[in-house]
Backbone as JSON Lines, residues from 0, in Angstrom:
{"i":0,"aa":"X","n":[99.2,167.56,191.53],"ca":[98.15,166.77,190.93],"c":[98.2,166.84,189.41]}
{"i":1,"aa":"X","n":[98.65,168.18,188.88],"ca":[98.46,168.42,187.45],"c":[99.69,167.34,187.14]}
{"i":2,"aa":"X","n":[100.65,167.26,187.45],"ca":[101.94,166.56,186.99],"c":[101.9,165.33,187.07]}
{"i":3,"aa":"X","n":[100.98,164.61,187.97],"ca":[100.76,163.34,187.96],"c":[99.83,162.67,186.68]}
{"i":4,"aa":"X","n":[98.49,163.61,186.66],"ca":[97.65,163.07,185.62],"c":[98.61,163.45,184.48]}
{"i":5,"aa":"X","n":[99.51,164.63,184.33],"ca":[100.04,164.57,182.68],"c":[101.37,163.33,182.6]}
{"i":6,"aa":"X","n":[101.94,163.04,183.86],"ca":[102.69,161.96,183.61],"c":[102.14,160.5,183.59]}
{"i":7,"aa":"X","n":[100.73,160.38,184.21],"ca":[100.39,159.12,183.76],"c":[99.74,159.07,182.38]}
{"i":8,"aa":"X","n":[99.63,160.04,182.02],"ca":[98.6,160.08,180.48],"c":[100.0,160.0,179.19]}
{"i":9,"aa":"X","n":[100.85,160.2,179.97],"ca":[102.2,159.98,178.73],"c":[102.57,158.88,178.62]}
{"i":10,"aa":"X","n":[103.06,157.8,179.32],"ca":[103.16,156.37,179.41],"c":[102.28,156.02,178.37]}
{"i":11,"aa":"X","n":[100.94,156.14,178.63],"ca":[100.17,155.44,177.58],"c":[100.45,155.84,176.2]}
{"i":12,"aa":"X","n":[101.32,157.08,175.58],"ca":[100.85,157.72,174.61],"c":[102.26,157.45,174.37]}
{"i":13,"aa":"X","n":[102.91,156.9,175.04],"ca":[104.67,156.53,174.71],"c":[104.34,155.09,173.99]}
{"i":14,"aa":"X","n":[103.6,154.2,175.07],"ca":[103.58,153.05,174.59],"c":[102.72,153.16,172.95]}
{"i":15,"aa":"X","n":[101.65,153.51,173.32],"ca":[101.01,153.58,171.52],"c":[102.14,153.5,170.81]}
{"i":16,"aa":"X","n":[102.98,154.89,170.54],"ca":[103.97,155.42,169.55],"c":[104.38,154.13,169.58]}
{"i":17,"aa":"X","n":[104.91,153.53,170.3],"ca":[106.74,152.78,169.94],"c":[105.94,151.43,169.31]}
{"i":18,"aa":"X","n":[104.21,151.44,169.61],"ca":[103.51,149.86,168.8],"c":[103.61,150.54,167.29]}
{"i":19,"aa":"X","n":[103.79,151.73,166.8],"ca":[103.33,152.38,165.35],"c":[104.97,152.32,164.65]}
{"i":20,"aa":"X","n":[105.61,152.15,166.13],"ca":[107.29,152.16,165.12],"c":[107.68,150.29,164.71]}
{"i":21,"aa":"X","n":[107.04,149.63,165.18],"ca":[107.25,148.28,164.96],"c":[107.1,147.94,163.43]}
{"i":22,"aa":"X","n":[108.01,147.06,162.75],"ca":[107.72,147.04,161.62],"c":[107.14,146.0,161.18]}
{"i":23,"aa":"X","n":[105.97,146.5,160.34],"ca":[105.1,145.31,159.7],"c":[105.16,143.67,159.39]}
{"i":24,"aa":"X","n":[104.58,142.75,159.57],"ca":[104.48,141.31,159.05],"c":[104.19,141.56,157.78]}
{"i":25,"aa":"X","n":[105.27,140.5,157.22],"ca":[105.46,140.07,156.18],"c":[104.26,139.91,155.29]}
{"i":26,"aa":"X","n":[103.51,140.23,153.86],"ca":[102.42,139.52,153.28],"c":[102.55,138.72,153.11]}
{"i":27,"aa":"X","n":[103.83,138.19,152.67],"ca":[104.07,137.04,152.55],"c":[105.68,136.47,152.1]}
{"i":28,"aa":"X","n":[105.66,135.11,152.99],"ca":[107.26,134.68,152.56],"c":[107.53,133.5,151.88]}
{"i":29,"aa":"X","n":[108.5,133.24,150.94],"ca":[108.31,132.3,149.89],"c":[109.99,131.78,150.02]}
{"i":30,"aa":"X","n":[110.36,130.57,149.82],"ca":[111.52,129.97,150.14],"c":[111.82,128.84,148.77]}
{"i":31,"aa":"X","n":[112.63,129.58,147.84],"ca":[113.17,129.33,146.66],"c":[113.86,128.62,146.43]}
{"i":32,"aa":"X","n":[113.69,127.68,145.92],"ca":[114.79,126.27,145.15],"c":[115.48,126.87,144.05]}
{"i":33,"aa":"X","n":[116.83,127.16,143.62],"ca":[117.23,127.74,142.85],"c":[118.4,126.65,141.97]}
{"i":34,"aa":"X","n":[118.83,127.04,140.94],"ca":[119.52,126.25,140.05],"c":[120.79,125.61,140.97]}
{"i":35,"aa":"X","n":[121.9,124.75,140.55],"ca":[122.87,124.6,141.3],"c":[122.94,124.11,142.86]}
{"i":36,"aa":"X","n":[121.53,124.21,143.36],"ca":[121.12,123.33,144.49],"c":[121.17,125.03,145.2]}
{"i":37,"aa":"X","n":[121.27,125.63,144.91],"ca":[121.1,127.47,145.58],"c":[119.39,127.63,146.34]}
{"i":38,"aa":"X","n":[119.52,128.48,147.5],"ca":[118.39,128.76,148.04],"c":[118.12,130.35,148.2]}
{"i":39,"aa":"X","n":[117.21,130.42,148.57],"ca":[117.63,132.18,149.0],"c":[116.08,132.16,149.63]}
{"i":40,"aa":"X","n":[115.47,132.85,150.51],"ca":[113.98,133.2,151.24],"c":[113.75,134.82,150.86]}
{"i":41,"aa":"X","n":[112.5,135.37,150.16],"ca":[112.08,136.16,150.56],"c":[110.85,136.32,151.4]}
{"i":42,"aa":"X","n":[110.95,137.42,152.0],"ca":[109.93,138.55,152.82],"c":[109.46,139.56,152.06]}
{"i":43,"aa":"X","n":[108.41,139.74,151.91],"ca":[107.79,140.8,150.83],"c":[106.76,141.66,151.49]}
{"i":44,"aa":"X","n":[107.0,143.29,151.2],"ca":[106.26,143.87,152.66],"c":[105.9,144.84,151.09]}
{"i":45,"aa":"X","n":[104.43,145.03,151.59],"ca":[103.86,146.61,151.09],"c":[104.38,148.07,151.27]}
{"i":46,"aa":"X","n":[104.01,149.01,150.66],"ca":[104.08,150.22,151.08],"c":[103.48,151.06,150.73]}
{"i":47,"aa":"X","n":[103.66,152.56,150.75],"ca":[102.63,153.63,150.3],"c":[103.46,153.66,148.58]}
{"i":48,"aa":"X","n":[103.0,153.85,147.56],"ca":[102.88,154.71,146.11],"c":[104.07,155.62,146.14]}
{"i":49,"aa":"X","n":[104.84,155.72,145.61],"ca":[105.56,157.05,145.58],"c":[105.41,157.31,143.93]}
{"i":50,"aa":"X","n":[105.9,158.73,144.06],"ca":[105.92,159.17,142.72],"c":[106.65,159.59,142.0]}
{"i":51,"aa":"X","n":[107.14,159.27,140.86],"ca":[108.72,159.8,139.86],"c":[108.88,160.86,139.94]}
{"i":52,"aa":"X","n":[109.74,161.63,139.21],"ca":[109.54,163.05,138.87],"c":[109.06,162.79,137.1]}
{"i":53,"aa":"X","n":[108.6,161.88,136.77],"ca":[108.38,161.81,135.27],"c":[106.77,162.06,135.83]}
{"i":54,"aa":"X","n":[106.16,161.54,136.83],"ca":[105.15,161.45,137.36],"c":[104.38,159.91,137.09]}
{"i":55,"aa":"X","n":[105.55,158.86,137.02],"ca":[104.6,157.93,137.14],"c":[104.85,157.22,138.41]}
{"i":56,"aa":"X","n":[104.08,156.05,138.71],"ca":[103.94,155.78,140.51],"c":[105.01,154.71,140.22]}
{"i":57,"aa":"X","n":[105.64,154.75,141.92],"ca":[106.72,154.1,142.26],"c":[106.06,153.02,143.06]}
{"i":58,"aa":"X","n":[106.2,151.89,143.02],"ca":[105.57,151.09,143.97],"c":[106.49,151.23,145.27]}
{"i":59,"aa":"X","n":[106.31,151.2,146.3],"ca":[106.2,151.37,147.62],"c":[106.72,150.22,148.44]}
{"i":60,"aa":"X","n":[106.66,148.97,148.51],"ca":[106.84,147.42,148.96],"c":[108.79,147.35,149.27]}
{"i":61,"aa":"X","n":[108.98,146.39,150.02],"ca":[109.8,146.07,149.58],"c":[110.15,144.69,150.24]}
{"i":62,"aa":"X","n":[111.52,144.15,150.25],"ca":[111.39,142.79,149.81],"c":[113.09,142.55,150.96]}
{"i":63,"aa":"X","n":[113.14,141.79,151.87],"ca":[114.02,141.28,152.68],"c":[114.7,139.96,152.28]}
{"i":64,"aa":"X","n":[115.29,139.74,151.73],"ca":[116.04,138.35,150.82],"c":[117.14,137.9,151.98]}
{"i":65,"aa":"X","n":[117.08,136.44,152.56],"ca":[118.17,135.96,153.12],"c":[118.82,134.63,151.69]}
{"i":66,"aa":"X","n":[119.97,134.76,151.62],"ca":[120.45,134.11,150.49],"c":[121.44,132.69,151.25]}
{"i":67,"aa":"X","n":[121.94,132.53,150.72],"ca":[121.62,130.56,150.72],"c":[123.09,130.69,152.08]}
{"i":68,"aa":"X","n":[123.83,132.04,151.75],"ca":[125.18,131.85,152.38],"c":[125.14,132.59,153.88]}
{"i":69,"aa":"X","n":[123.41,133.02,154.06],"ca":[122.97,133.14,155.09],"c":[123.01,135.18,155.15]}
{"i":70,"aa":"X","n":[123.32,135.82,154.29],"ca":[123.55,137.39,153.77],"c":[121.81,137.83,153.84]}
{"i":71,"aa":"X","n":[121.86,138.74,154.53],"ca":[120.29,139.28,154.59],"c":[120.49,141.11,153.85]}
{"i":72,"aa":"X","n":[119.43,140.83,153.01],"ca":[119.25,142.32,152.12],"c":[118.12,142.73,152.29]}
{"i":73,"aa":"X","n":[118.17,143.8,152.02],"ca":[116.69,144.51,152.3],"c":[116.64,145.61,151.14]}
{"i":74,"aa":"X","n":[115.55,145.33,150.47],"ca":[115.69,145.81,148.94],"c":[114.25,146.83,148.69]}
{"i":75,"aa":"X","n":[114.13,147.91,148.02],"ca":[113.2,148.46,147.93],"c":[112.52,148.06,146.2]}
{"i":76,"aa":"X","n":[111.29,148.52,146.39],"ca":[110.72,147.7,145.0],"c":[110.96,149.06,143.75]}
{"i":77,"aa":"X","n":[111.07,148.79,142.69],"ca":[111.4,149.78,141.24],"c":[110.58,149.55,140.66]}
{"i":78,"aa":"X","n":[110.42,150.41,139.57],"ca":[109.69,149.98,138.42],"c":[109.95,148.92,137.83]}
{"i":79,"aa":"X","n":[108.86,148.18,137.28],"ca":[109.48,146.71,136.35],"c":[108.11,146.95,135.07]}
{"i":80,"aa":"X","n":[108.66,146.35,134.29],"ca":[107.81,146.06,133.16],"c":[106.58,145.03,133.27]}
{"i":81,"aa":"X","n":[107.16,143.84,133.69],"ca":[106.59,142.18,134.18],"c":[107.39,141.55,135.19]}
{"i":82,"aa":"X","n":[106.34,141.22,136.09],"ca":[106.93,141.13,137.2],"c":[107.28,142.07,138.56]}
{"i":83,"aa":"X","n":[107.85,141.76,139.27],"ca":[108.32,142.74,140.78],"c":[109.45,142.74,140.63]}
{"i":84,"aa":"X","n":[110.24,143.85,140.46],"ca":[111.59,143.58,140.58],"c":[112.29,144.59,141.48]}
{"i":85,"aa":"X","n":[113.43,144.22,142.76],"ca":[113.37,144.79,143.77],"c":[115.14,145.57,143.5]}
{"i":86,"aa":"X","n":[116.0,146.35,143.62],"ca":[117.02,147.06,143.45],"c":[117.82,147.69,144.82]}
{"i":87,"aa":"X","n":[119.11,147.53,144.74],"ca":[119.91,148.26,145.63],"c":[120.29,149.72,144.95]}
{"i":88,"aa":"X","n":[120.34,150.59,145.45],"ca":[120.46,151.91,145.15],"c":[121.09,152.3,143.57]}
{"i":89,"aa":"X","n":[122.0,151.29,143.71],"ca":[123.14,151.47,142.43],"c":[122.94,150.15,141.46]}
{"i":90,"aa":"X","n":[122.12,149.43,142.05],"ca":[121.95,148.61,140.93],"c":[122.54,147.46,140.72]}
{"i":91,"aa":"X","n":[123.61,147.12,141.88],"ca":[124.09,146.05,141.91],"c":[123.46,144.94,142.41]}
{"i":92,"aa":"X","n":[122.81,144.65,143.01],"ca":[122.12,143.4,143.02],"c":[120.68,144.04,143.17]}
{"i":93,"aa":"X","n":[120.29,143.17,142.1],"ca":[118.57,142.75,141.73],"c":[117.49,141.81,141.73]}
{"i":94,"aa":"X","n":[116.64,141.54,142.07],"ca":[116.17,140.46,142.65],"c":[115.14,140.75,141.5]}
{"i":95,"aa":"X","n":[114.42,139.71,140.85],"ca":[113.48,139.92,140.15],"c":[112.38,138.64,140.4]}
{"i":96,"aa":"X","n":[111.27,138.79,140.48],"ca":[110.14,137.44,140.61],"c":[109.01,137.67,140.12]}
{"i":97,"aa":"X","n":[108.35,136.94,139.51],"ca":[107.22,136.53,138.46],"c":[106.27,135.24,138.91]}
{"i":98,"aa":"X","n":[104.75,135.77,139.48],"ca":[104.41,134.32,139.57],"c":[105.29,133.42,140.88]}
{"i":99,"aa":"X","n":[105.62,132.48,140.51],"ca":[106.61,131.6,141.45],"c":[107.9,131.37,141.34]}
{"i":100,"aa":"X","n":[108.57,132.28,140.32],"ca":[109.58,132.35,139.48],"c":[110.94,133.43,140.62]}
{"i":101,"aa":"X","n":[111.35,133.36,140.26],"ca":[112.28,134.56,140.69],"c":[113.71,134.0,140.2]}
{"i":102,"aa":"X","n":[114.78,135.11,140.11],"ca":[116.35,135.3,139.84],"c":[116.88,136.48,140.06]}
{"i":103,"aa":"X","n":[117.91,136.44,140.77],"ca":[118.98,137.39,140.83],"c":[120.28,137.87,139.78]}
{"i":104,"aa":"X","n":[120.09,139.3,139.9],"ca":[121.64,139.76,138.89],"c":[122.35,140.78,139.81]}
{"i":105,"aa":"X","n":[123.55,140.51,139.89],"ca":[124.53,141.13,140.14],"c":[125.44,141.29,139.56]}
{"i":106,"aa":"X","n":[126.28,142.64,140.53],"ca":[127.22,143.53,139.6],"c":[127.57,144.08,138.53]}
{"i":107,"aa":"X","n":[128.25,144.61,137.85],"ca":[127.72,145.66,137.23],"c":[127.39,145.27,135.18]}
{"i":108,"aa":"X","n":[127.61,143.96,135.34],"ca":[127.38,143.22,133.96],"c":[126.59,142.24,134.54]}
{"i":109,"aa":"X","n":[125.3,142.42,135.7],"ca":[124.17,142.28,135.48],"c":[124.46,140.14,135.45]}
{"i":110,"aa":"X","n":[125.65,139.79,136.2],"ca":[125.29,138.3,135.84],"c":[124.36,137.96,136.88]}
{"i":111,"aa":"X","n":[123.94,136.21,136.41],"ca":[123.04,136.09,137.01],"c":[123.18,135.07,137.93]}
{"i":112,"aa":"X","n":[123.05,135.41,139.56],"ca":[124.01,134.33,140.49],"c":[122.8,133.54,141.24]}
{"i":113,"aa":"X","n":[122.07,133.74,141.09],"ca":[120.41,132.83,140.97],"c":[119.68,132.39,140.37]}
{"i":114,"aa":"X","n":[119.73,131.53,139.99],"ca":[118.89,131.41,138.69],"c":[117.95,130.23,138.88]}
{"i":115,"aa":"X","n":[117.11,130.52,137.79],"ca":[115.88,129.23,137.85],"c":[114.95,129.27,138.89]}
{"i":116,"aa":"X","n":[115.3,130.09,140.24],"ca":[114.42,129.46,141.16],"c":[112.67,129.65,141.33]}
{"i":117,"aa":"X","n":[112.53,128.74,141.8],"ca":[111.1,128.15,141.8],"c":[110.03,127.97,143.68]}
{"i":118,"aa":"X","n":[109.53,129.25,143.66],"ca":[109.41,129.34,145.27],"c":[108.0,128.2,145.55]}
{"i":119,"aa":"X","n":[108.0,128.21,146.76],"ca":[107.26,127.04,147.23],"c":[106.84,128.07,149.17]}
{"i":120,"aa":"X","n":[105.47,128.42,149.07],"ca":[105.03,129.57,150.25],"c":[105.09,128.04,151.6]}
């Protein structure tokens, strides 16, 4: 009897977990007209604060970019001055957006293989 009620009380407590591992909806997704007739879609997700070791806060969010040649990235958010600007570990591709604005830089002289674009939610 004991093994039954603790195996039916786990099912339920399996299913909870695996609804808490699902990953969040989007706040919001925006689909970019970019220079050169270029497209690219982001997905832009929240997160918790993190913190530097300088001690200032890291924003938390981050940002899923499918680009025009159909390449899906998944980018965490950095510090920016103005604006959101989202980074791959090393810095090679950067996604930056302002407002309704956004552009990309890549590799390691930072050119810019997106440009102009102008999102539309």
């Amino acid at each position: 009897m004991l093994r039954t009620t603790i195996g039916s009380m786990a099912l339920p407590l399996l299913l909870i977990g695996s609804a808490w591992a699902q990953p969040a909806a989007p706040v919001s997704t925006v689909r970019y007209a970019c220079a050169q007739g270029r497209t690219l879609t982001a997905e832009y997700f929240t997160g918790p604060t993190r913190t530097a070791p300088s001690g200032a806060p890291i924003p938390g969010g981050h940002v899923v970019l499918t680009l025009a040649d159909g390449k899906k990235l998944t980018l965490p958010q950095t510090l920016s001055g103005s604006g959101i600007r989202y980074a791959n570990p090393d810095e090679s591709f950067v996604f930056w957006s302002k407002g309704d604005t956004a552009f990309v830089e890549e590799g390691a002289n930072r050119a810019v293989t997106y440009a102009d674009c102008v999102g539309r939610k």
